[in-house]
N, C-alpha and C positions, 0 to 999 in steps of 0.2 A: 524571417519568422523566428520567434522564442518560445520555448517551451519549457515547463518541469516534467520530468520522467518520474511520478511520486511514488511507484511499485515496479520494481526492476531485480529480478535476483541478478547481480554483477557477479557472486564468485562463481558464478557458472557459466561466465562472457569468457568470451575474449579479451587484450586489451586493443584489438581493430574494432572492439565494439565501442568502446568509448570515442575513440576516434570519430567514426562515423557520427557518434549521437552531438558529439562537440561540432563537426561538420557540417549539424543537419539546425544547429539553434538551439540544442542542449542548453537550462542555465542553471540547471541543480538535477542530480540524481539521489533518491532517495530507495533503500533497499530494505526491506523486511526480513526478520527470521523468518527462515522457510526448512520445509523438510529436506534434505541431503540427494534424496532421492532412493536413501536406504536408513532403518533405524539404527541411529547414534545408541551404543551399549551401558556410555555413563555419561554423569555430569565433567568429566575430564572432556569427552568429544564437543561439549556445548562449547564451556570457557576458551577453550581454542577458537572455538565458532565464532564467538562474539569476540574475540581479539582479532581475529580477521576482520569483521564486519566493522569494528572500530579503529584498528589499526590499519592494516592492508590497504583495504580498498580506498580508503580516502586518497591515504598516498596514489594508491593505480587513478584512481580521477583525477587528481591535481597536478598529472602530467598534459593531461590538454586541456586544463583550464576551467573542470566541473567540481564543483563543489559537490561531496558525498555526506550523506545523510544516514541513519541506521533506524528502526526498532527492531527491537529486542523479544522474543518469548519462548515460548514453547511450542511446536508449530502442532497443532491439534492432530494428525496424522501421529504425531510418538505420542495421545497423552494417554493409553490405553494403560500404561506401568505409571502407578501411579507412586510409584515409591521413587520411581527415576524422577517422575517429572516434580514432586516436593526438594528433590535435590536440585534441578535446574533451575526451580521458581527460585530457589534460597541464595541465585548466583546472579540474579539479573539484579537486584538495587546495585552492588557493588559498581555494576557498569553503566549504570542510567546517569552518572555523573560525566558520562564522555563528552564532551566537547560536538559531536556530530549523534548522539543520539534524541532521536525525536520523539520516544516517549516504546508504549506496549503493541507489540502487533508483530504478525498477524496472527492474533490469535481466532480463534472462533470454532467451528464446527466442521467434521468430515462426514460423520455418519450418523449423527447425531445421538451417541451412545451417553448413560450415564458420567461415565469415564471424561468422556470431553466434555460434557456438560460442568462439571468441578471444577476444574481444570480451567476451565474458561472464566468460571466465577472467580478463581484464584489471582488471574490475571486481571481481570475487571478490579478486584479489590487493593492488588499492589499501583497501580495506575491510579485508582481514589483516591489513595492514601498519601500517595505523591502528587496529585495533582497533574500527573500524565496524560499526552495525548493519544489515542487508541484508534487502532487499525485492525480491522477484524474482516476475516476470509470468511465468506458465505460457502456450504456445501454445493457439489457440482448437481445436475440433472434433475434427478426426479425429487433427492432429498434437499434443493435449497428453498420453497417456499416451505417448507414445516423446519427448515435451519434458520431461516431470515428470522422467522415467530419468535423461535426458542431467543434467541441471539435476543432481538429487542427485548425481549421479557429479560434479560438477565440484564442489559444495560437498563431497565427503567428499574429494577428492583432494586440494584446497589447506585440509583440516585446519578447516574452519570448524565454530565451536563450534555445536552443533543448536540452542541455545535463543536464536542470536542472529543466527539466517537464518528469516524468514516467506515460506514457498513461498504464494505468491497465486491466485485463479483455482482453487481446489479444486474437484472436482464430485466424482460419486460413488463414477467409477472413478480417483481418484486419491488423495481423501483419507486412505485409509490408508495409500499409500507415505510420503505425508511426516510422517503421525506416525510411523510405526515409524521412521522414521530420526531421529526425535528434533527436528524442527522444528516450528515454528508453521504453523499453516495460516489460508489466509484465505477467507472464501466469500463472493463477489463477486455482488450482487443485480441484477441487471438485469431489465427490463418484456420484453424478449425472448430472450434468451439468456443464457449462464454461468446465474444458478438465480434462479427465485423464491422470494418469501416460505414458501410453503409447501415449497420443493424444503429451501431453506437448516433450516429447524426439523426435517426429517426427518432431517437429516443430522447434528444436533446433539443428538438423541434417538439415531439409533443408533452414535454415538463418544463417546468422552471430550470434553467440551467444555471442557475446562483450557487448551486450546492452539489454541484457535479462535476467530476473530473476524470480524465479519460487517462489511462495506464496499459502498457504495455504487457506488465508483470511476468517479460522476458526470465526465462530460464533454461535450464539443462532440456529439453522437450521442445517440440515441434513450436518456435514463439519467432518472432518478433520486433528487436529492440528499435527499431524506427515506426512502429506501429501509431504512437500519438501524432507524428506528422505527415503519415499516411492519414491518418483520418481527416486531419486536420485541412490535407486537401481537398478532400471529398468536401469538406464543408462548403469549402470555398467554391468548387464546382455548383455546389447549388446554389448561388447568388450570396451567400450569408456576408458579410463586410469584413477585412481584415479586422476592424478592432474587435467585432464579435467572438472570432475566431482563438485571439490573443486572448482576451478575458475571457475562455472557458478553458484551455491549454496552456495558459500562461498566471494568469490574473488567480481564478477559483484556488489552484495548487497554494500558489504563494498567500492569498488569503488565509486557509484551514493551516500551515504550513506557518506561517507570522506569528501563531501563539506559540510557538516556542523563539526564547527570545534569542538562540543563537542560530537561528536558521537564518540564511540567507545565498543570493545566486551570484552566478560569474560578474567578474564586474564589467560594467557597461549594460547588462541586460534591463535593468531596471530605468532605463530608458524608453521614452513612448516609443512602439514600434514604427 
């Protein structure tokens, strides 16, 4: 089996985690700005951030053969100081010329405050302006369908093309807002919350699964990082055909993933399974 890992916090892995996801049909890992797990105090702690995130890791992947991917933001959990976060947004063109970054994300909503509402539109606008591809975190529980809304309305107000924004964080009652608005969706597996293996395949039985993708979005917290081919079993247990299985774990990734023109997987994977 092959897969893309297209939301994975790696600086918060192991490197036996790479191993294993190289072990398991890994053929591209892609990782998003994310929060630390505690608020960064300036734009000094970002630029380090994203020097790891473009530097570091790639190197830590390309010892077992996975090609490493990045975006870049502010992760909506710090945009409350909004003085910090005009300093952070003012660091991110600098780096969008990396070699391994994939465009703005994840940016989007926590709590759905004014503060991250800006914030968000900031990022939505540096992304337009460059023609970037965008990845945006839905709020968790009770605030992600009044987050999904906010979120579309800012993506349809600053004109963002739908097949080049992936709304993240889908569950049951959201995933059909963001396909009808014409964007990717992403269903994020977690061991306790966002969906299980069996939640994720239900949902992919009853939608179009052309514009869906399944992510681990491992981190420092109770997660994951074999979670897309954990599910990807379960698929298979329910009768669905290996190439099914490949084009929604493998195929859909590299699809939304191929607008950027330096993306690309380990080699050999792009071979018919």
């Amino acid at each position: 089996m092959r897969y893309v890992e297209p939301h994975a916090h790696m600086v918060s892995r192991t490197t036996d985690d790479y191993r294993a996801m190289a072990l398991s049909g890994c053929a591209a890992v892609c990782e998003p700005a994310f929060w630390a797990g505690f608020d960064r105090c300036s734009a000094d702690g970002f630029r380090d951030y994203f020097r790891q995130l473009t530097e570091t890791e790639p190197a830590r992947a390309a010892r077992f053969g996975l090609p490493h991917f990045a975006w870049l933001c502010l992760n909506p959990k710090e945009s409350e100081d909004l003085g910090l976060a005009e300093d952070v947004l003012a660091l991110i063109p600098e780096f969008l010329s990396r070699p391994n970054v994939l465009g703005i994300g994840e940016i989007g909503l926590n709590k759905n405050s004014r503060n991250e509402l800006r914030v968000l539109e900031r990022h939505v606008q540096i992304a337009v302006e460059r023609d970037r591809l965008i990845l945006v975190h839905t709020p968790h529980l009770e605030d992600k369908l009044k987050g999904t809304r906010l979120i579309l309305d800012v993506l349809r107000a600053h004109g963002v093309k739908p097949g080049r924004a992936l709304v993240d964080h889908v569950e049951e009652h959201t995933v059909r807002l963001v396909l009808d608005a014409g964007h990717w969706g992403g269903i994020t597996l977690y061991p306790e919350s966002k969906a299980t293996p069996a939640r994720a395949i239900d949902m992919v039985e009853r939608y179009a699964a052309e514009r869906l993708w399944l992510n681990s979005a491992c981190d420092w917290g109770h997660s994951e990082p074999l979670a897309v081919p954990r599910a990807a079993l379960e698929m298979r247990r329910r009768g669905h055909s290996a190439a099914a299985v490949d084009a929604l774990v493998y195929g859909n990734p590299v699809r939304f993933l191929s607008q950027v023109p330096g993306f690309r997987v380990a080699e050999g994977a792009d071979l018919a399974p």
